[in-house]
N, CA, C and O atoms as a GROMACS GRO file, in nm:
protein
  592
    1UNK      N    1   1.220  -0.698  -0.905
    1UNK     CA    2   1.332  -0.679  -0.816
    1UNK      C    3   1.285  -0.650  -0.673
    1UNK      O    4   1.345  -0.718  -0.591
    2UNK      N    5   1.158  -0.535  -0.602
    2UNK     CA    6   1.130  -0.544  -0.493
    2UNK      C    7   1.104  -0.674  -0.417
    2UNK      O    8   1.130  -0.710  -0.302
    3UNK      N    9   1.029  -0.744  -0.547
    3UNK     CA   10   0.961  -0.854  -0.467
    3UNK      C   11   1.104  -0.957  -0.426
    3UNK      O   12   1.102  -1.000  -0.311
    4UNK      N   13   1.193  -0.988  -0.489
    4UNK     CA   14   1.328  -1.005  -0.468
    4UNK      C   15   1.353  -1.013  -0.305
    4UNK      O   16   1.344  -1.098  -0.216
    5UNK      N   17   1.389  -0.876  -0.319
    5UNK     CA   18   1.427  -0.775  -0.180
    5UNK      C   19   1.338  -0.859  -0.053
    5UNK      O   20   1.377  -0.938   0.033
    6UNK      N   21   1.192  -0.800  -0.087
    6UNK     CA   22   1.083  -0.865   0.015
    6UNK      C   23   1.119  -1.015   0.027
    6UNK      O   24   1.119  -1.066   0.139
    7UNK      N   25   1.141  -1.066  -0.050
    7UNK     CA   26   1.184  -1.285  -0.020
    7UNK      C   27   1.265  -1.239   0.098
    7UNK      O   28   1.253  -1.276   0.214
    8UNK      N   29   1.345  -1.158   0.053
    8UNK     CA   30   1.478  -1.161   0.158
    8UNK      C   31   1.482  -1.093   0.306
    8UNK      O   32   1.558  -1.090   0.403
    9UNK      N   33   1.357  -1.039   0.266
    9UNK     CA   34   1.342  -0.937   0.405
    9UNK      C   35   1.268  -1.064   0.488
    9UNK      O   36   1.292  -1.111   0.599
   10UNK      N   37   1.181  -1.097   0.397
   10UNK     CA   38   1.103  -1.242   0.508
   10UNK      C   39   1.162  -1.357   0.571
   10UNK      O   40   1.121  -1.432   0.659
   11UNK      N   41   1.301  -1.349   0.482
   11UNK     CA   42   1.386  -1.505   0.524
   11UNK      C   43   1.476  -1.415   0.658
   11UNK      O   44   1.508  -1.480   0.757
   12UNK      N   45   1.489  -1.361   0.656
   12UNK     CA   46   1.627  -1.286   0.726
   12UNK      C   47   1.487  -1.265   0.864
   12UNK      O   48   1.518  -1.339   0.957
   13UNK      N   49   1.373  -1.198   0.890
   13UNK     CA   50   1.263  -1.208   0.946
   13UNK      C   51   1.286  -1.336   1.031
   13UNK      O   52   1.337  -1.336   1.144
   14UNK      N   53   1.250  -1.423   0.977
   14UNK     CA   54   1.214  -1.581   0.982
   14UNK      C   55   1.286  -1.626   1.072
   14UNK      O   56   1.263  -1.675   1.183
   15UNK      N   57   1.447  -1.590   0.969
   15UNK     CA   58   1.541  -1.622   1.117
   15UNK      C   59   1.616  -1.587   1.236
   15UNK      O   60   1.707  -1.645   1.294
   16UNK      N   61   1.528  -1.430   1.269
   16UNK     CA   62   1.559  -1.384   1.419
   16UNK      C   63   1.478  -1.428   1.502
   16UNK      O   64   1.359  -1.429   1.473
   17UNK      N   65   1.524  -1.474   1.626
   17UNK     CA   66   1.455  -1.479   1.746
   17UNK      C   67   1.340  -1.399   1.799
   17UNK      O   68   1.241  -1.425   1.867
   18UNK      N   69   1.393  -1.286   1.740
   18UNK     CA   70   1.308  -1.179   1.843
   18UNK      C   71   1.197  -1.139   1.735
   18UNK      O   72   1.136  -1.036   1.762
   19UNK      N   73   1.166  -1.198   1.630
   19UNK     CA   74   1.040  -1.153   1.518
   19UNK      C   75   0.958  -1.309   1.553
   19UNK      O   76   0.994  -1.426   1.560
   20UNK      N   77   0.825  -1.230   1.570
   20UNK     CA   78   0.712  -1.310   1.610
   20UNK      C   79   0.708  -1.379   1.507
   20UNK      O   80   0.691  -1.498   1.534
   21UNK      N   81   0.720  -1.350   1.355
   21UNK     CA   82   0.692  -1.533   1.269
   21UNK      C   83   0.552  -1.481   1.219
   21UNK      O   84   0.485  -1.389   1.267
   22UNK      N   85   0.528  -1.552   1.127
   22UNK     CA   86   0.386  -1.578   1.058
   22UNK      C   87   0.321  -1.467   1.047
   22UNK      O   88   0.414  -1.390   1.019
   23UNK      N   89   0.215  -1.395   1.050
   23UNK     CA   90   0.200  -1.270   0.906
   23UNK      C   91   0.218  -1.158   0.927
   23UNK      O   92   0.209  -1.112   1.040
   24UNK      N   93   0.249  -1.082   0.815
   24UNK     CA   94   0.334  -0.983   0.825
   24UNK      C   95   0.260  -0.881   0.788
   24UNK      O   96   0.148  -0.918   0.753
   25UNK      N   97   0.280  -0.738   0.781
   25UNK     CA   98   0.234  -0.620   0.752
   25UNK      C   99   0.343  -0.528   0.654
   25UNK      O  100   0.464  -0.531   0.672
   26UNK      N  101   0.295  -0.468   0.578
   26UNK     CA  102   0.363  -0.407   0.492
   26UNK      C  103   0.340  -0.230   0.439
   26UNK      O  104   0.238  -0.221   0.370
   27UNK      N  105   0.384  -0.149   0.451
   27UNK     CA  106   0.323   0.003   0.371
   27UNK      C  107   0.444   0.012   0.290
   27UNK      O  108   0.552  -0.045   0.308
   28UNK      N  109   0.403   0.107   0.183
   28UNK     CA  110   0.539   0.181   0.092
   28UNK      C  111   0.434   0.338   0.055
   28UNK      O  112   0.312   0.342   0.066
   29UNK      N  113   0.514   0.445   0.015
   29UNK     CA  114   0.509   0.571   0.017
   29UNK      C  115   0.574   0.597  -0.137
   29UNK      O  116   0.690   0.579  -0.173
   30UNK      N  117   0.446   0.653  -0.221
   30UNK     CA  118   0.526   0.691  -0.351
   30UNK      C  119   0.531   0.540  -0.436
   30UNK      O  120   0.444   0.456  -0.455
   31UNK      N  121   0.661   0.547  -0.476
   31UNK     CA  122   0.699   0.437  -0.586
   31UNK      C  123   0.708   0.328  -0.458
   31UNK      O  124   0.720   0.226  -0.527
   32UNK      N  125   0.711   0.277  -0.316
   32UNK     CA  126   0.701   0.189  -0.289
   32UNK      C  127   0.616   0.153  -0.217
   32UNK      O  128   0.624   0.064  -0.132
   33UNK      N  129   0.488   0.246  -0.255
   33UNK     CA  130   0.350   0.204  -0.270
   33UNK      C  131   0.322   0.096  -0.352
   33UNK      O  132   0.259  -0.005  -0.318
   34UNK      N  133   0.369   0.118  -0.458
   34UNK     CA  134   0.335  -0.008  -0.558
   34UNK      C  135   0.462  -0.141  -0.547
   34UNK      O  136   0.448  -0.234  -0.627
   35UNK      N  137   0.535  -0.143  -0.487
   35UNK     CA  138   0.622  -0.258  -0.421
   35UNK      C  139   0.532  -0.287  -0.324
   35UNK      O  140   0.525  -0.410  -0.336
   36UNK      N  141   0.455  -0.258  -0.234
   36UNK     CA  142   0.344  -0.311  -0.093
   36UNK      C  143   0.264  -0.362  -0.199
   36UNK      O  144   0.240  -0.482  -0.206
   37UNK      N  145   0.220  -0.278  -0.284
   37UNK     CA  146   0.099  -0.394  -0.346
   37UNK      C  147   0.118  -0.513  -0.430
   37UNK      O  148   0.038  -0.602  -0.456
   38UNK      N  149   0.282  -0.492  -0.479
   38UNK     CA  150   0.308  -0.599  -0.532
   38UNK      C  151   0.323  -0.724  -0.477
   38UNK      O  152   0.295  -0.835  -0.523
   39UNK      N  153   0.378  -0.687  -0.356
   39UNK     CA  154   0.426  -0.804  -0.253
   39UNK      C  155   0.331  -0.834  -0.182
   39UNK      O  156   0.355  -0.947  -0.140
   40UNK      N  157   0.212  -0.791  -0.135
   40UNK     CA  158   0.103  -0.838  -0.102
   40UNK      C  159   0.036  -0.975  -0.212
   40UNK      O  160  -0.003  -1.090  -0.191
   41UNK      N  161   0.048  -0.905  -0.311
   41UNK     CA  162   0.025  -1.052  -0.411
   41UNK      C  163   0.118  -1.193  -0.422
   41UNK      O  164   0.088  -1.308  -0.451
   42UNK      N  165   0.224  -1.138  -0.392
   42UNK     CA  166   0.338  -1.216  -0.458
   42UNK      C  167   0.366  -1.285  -0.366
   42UNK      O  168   0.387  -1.403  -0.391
   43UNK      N  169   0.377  -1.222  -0.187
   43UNK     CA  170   0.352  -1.329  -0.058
   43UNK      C  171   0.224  -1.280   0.051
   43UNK      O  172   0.221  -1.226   0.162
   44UNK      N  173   0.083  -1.349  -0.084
   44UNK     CA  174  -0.048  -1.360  -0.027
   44UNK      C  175  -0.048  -1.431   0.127
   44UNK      O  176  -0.121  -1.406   0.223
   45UNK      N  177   0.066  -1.533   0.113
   45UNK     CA  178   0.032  -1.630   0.248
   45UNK      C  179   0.104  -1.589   0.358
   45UNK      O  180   0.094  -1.631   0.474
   46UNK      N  181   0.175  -1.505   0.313
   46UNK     CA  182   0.243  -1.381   0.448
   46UNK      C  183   0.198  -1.280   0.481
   46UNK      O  184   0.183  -1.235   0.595
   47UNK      N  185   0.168  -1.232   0.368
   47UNK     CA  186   0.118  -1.056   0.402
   47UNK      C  187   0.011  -1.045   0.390
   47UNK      O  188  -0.042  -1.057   0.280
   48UNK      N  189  -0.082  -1.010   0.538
   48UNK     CA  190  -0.162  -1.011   0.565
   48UNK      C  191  -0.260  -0.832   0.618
   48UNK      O  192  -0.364  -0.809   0.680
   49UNK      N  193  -0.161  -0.752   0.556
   49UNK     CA  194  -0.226  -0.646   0.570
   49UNK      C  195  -0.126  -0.531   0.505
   49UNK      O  196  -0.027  -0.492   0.567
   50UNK      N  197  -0.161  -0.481   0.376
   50UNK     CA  198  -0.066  -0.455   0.313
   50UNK      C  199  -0.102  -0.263   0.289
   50UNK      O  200  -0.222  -0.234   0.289
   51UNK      N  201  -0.038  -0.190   0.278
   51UNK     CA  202  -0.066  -0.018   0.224
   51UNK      C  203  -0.009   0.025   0.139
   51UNK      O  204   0.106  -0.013   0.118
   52UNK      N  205  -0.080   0.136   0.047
   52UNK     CA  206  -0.003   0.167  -0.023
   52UNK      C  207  -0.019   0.347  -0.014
   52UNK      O  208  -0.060   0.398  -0.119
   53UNK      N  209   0.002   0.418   0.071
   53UNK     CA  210   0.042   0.578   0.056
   53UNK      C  211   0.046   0.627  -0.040
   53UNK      O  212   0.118   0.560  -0.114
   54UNK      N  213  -0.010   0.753  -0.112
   54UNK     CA  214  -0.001   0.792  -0.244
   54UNK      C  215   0.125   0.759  -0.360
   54UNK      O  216   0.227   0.817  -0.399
   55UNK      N  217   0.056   0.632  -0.389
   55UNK     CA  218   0.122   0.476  -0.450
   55UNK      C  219   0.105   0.551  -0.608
   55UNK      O  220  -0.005   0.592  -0.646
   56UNK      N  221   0.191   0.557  -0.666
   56UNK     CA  222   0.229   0.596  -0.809
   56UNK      C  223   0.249   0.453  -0.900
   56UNK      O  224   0.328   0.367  -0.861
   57UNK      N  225   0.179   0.438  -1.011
   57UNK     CA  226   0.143   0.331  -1.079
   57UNK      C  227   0.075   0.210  -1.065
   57UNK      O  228   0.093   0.099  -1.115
   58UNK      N  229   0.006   0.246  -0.999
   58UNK     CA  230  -0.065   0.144  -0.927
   58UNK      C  231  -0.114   0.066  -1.027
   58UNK      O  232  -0.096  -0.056  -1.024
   59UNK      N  233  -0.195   0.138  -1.144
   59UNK     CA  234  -0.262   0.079  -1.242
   59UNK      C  235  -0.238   0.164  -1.351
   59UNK      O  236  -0.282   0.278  -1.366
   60UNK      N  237  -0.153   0.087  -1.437
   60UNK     CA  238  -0.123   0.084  -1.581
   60UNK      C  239  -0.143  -0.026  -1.709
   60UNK      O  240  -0.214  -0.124  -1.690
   61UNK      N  241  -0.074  -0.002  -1.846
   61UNK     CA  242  -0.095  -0.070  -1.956
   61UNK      C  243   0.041  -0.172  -1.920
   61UNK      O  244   0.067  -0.276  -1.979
   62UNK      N  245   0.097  -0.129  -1.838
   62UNK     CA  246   0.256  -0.227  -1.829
   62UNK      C  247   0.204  -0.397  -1.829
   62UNK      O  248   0.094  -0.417  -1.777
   63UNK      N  249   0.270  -0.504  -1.878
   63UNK     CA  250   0.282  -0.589  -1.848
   63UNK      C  251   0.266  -0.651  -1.702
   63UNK      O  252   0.198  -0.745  -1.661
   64UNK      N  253   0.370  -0.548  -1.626
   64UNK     CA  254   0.384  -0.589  -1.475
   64UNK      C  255   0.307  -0.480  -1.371
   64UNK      O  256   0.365  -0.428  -1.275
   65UNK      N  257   0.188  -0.459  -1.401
   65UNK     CA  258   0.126  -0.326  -1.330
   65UNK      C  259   0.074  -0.421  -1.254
   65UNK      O  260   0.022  -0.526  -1.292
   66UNK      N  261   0.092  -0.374  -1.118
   66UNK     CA  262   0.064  -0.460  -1.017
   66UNK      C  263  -0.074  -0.493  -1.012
   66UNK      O  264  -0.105  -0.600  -0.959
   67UNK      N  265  -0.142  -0.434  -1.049
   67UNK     CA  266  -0.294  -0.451  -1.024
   67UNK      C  267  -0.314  -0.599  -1.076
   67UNK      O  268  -0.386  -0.675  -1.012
   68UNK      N  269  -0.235  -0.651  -1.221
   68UNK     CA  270  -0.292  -0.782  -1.263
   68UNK      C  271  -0.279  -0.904  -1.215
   68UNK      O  272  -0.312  -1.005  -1.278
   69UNK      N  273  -0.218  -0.903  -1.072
   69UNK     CA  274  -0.194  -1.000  -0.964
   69UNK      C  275  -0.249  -0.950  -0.887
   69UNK      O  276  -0.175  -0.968  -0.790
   70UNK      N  277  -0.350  -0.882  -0.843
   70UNK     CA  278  -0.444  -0.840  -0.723
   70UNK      C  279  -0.515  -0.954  -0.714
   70UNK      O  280  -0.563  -0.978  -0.603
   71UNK      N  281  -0.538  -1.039  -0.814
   71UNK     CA  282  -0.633  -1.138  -0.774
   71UNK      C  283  -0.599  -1.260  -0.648
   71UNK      O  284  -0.665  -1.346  -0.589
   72UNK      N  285  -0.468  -1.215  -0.646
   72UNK     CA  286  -0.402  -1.363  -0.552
   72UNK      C  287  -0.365  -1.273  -0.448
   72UNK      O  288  -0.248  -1.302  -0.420
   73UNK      N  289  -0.394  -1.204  -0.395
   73UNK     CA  290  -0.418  -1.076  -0.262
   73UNK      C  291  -0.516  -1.193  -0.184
   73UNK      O  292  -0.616  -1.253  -0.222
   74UNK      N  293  -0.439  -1.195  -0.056
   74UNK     CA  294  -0.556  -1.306   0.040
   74UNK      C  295  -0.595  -1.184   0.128
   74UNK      O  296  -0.714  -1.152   0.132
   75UNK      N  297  -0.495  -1.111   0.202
   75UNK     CA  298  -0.521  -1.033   0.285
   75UNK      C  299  -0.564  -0.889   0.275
   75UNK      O  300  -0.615  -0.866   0.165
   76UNK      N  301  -0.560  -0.779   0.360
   76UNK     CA  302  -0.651  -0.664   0.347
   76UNK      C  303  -0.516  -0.553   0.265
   76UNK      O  304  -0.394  -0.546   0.279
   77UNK      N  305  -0.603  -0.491   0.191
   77UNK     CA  306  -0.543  -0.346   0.139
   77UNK      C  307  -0.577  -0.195   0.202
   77UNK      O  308  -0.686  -0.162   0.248
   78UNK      N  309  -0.503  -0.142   0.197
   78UNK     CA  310  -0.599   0.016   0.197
   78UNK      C  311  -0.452   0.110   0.110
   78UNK      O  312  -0.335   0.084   0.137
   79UNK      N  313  -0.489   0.201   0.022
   79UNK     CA  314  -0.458   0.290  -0.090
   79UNK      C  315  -0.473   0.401   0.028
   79UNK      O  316  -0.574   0.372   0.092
   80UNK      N  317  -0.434   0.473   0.061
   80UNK     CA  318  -0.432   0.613   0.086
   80UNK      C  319  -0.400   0.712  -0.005
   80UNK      O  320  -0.280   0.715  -0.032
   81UNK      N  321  -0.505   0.836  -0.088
   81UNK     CA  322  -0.478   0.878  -0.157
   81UNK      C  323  -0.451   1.038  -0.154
   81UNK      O  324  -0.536   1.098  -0.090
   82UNK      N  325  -0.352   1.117  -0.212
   82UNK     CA  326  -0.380   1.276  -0.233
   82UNK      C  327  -0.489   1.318  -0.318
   82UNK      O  328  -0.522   1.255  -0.419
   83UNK      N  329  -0.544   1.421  -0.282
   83UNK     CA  330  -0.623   1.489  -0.375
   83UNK      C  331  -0.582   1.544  -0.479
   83UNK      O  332  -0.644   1.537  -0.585
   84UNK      N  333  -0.486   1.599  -0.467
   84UNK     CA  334  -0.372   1.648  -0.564
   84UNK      C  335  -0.222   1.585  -0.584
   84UNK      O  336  -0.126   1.590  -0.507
   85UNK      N  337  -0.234   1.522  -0.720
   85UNK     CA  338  -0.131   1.390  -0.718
   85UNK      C  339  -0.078   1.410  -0.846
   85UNK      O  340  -0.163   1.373  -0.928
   86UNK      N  341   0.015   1.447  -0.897
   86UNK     CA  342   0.044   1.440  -1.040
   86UNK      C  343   0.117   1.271  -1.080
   86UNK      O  344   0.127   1.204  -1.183
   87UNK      N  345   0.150   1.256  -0.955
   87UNK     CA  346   0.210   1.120  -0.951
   87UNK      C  347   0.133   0.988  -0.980
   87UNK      O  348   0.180   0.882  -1.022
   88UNK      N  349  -0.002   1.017  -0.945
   88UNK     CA  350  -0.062   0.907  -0.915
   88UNK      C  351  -0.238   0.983  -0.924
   88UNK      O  352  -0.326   0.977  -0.838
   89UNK      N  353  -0.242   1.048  -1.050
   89UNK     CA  354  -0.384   1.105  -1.097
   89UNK      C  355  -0.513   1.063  -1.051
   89UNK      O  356  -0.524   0.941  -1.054
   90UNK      N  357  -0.612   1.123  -1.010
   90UNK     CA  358  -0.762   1.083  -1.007
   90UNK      C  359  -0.800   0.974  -1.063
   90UNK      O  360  -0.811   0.870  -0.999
   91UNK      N  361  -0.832   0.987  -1.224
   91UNK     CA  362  -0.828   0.905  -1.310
   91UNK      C  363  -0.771   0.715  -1.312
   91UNK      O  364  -0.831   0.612  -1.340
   92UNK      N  365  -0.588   0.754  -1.254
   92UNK     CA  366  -0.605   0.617  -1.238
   92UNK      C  367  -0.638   0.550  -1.120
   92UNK      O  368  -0.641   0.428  -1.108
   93UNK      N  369  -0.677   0.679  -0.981
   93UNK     CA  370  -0.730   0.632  -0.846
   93UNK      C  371  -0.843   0.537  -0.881
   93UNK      O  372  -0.876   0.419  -0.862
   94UNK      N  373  -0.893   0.665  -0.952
   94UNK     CA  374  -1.038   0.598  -0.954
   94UNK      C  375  -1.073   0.461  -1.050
   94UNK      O  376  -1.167   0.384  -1.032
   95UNK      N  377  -0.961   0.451  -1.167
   95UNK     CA  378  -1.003   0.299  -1.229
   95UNK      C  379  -0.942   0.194  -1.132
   95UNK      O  380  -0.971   0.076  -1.155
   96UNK      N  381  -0.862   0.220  -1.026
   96UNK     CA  382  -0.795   0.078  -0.972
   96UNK      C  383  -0.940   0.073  -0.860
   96UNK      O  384  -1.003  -0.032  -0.869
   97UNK      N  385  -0.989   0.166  -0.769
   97UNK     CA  386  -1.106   0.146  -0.749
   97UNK      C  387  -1.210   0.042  -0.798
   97UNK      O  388  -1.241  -0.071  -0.760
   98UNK      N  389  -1.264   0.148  -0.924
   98UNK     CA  390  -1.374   0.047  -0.952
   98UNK      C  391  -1.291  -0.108  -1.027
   98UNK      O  392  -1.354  -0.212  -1.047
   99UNK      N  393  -1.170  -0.095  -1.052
   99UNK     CA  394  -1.131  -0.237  -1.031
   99UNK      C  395  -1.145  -0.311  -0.918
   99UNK      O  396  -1.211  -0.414  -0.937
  100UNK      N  397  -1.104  -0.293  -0.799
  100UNK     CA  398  -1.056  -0.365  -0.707
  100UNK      C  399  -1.212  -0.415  -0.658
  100UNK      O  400  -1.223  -0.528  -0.610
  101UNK      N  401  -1.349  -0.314  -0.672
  101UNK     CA  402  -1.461  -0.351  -0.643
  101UNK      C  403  -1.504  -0.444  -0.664
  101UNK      O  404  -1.585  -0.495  -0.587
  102UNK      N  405  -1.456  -0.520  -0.809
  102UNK     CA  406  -1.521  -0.606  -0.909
  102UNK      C  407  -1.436  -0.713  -0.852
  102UNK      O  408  -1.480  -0.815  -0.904
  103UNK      N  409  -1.326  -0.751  -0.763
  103UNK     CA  410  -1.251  -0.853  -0.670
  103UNK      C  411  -1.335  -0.865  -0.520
  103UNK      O  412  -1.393  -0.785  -0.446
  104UNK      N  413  -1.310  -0.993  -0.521
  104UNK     CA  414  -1.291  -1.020  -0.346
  104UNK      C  415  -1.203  -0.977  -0.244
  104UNK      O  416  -1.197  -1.010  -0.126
  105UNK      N  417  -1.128  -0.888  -0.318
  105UNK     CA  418  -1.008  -0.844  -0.219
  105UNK      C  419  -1.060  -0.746  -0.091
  105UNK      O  420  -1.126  -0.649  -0.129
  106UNK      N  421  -1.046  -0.754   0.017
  106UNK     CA  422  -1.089  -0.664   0.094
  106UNK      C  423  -0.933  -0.555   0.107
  106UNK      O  424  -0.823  -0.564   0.160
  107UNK      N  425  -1.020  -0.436   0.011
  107UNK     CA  426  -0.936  -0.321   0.012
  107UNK      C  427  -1.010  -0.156   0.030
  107UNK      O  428  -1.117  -0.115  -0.016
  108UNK      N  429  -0.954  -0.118   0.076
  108UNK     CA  430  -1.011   0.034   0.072
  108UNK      C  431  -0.950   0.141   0.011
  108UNK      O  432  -0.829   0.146  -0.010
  109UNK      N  433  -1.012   0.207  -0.011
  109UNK     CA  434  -0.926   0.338  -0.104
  109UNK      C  435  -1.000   0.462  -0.042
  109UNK      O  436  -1.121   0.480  -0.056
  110UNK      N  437  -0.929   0.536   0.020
  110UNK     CA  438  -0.984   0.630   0.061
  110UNK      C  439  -0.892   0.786  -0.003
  110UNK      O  440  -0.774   0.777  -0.038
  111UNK      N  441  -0.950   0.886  -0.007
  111UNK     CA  442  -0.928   1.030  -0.094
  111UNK      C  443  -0.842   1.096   0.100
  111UNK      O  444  -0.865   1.060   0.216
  112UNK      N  445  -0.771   1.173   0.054
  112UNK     CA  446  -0.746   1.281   0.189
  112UNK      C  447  -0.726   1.428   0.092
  112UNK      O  448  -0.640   1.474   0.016
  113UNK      N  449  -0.869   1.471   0.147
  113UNK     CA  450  -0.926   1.599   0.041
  113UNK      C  451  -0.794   1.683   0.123
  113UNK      O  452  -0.743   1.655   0.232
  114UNK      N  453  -0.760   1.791   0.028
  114UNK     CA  454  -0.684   1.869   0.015
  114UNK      C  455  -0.542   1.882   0.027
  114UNK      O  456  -0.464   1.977   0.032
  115UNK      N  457  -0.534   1.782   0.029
  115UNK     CA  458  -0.370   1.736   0.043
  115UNK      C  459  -0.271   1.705  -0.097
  115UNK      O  460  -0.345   1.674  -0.191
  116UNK      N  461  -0.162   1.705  -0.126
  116UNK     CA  462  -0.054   1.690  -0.206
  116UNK      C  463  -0.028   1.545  -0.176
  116UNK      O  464  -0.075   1.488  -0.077
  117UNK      N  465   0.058   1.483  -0.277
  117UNK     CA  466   0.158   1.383  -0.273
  117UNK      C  467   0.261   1.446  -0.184
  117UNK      O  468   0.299   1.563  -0.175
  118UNK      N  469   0.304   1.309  -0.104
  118UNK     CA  470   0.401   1.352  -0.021
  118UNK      C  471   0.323   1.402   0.140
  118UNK      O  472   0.408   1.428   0.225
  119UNK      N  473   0.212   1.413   0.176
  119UNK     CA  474   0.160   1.476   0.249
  119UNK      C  475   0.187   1.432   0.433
  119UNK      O  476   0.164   1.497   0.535
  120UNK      N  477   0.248   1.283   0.410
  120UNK     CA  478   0.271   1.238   0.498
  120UNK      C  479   0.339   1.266   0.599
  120UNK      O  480   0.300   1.278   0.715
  121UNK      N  481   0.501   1.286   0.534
  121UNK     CA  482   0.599   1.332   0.572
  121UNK      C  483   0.656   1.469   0.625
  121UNK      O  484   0.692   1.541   0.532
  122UNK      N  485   0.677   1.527   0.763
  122UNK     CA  486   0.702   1.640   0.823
  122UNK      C  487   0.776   1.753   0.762
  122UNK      O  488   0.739   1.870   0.748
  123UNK      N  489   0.922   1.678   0.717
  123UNK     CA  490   1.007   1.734   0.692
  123UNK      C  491   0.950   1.791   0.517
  123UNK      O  492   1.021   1.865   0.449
  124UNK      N  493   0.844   1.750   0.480
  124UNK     CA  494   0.852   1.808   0.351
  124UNK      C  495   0.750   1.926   0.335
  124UNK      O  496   0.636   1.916   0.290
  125UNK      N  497   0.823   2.057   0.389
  125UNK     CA  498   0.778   2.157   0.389
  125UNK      C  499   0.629   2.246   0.256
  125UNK      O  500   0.626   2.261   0.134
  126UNK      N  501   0.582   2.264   0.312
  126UNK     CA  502   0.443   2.308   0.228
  126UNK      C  503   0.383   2.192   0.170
  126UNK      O  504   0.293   2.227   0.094
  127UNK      N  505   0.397   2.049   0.177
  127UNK     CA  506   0.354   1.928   0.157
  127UNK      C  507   0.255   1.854   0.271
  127UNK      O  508   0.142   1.805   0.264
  128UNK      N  509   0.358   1.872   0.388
  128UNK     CA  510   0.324   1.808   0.493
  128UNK      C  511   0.115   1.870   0.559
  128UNK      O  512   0.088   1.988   0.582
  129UNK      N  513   0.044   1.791   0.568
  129UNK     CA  514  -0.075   1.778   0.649
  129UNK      C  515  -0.066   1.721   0.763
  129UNK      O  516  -0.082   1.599   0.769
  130UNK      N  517  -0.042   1.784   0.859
  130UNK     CA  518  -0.071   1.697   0.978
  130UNK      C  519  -0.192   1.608   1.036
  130UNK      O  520  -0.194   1.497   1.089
  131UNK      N  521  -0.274   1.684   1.010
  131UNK     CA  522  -0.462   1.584   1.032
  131UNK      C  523  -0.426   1.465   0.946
  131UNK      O  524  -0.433   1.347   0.980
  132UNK      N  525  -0.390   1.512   0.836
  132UNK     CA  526  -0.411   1.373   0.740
  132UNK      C  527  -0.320   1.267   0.752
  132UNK      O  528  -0.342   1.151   0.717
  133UNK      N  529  -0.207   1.318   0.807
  133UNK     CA  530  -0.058   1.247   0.841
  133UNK      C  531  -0.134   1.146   0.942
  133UNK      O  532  -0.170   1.034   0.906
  134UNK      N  533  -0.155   1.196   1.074
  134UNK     CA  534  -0.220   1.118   1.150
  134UNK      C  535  -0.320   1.002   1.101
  134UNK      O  536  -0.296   0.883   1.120
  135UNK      N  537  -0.453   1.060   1.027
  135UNK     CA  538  -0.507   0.987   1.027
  135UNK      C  539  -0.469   0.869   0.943
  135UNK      O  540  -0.540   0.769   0.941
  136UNK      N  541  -0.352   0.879   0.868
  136UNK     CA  542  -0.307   0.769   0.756
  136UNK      C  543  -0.259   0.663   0.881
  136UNK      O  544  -0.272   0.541   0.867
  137UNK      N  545  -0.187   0.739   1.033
  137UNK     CA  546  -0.104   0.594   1.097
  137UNK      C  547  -0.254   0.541   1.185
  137UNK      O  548  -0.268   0.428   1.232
  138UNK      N  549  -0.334   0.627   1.191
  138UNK     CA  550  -0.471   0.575   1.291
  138UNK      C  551  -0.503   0.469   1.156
  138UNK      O  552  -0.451   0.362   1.186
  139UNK      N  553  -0.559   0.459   1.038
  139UNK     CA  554  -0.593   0.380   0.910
  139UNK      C  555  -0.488   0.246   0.931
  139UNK      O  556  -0.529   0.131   0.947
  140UNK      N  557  -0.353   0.283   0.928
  140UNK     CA  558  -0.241   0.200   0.903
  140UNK      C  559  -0.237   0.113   1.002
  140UNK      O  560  -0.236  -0.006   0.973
  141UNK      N  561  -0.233   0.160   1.161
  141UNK     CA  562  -0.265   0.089   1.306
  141UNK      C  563  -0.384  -0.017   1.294
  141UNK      O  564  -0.384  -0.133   1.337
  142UNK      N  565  -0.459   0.032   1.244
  142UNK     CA  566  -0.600  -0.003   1.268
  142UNK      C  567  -0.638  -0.129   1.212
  142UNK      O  568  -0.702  -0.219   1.265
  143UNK      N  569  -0.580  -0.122   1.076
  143UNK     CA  570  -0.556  -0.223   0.950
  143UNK      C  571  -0.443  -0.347   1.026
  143UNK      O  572  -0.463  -0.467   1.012
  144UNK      N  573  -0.363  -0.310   1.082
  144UNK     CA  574  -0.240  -0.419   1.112
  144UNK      C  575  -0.317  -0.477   1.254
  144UNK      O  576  -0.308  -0.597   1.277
  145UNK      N  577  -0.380  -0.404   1.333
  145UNK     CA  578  -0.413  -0.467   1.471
  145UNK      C  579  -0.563  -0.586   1.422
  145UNK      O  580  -0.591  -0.690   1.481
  146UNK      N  581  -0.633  -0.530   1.305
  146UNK     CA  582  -0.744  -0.616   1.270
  146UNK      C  583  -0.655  -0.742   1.178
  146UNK      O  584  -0.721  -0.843   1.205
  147UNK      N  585  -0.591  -0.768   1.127
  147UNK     CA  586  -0.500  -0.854   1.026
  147UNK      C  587  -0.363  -0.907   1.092
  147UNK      O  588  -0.318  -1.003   1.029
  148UNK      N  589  -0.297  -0.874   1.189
  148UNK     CA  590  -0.187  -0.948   1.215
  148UNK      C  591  -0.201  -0.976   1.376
  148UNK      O  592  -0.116  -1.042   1.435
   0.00000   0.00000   0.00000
């Protein structure tokens, strides 16, 4: 169903004037962390620089766990992760990792030691990191100005 949504966000895109056209950039936060990574696969020939913010399910036993279309990923990834995640555990950080190693995908996964899920966001009191907040849009900037 995201990827749905995303067709529609690209056609509706496509046909304003005032959107530059041709490749696109994408982040999601939480559960639409794993909608960015899905749609990075699903429109490889659009999305050309895709994020996923302490991305919950990234890699599971599901049928549709996004990871098993990583292979058709043309463009760049980066995972931003909490240190403390009940949402989105060490464990499966670290197997989509040494997955994604064993691809050509140019992706990064980086840890932001001491931080919570959610860490991004201001308004979410005793959550919020500011150092790390930042450095996720310096990562996020950085990623879209090298790719789009």
């Amino acid at each position: 169903m995201a990827c749905a949504d995303v067709s529609e966000l690209i056609k509706f895109s496509d046909s304003d004037n005032a959107a530059r056209g041709g490749k696109i950039g994408c982040v999601g936060y939480c559960m639409s962390g794993t909608f960015a990574f899905a749609a990075a696969a699903a429109f490889s020939d659009r999305i050309a620089a895709s994020a996923s913010m302490h991305g919950v399910r990234l890699m599971t036993d599901a049928q549709d766990s996004p990871h098993l279309d990583a292979h058709k990923i043309k463009g760049e990834m980066y995972f931003g992760c909490a240190e403390t995640d009940s949402y989105a555990p060490t464990e499966m950080v670290d197997a989509l990792s040494a997955y994604l190693a064993k691809t050509e995908i140019k992706a990064r996964v980086e840890w932001y030691p001491g931080t919570q899920h959610g860490f991004v966001f201001p308004k979410r009191e005793g959550l919020y990191d500011k150092p790390a907040a930042e450095r996720h849009w310096e990562r996020l900037f950085a990623m879209y100005r090298r790719c789009l």
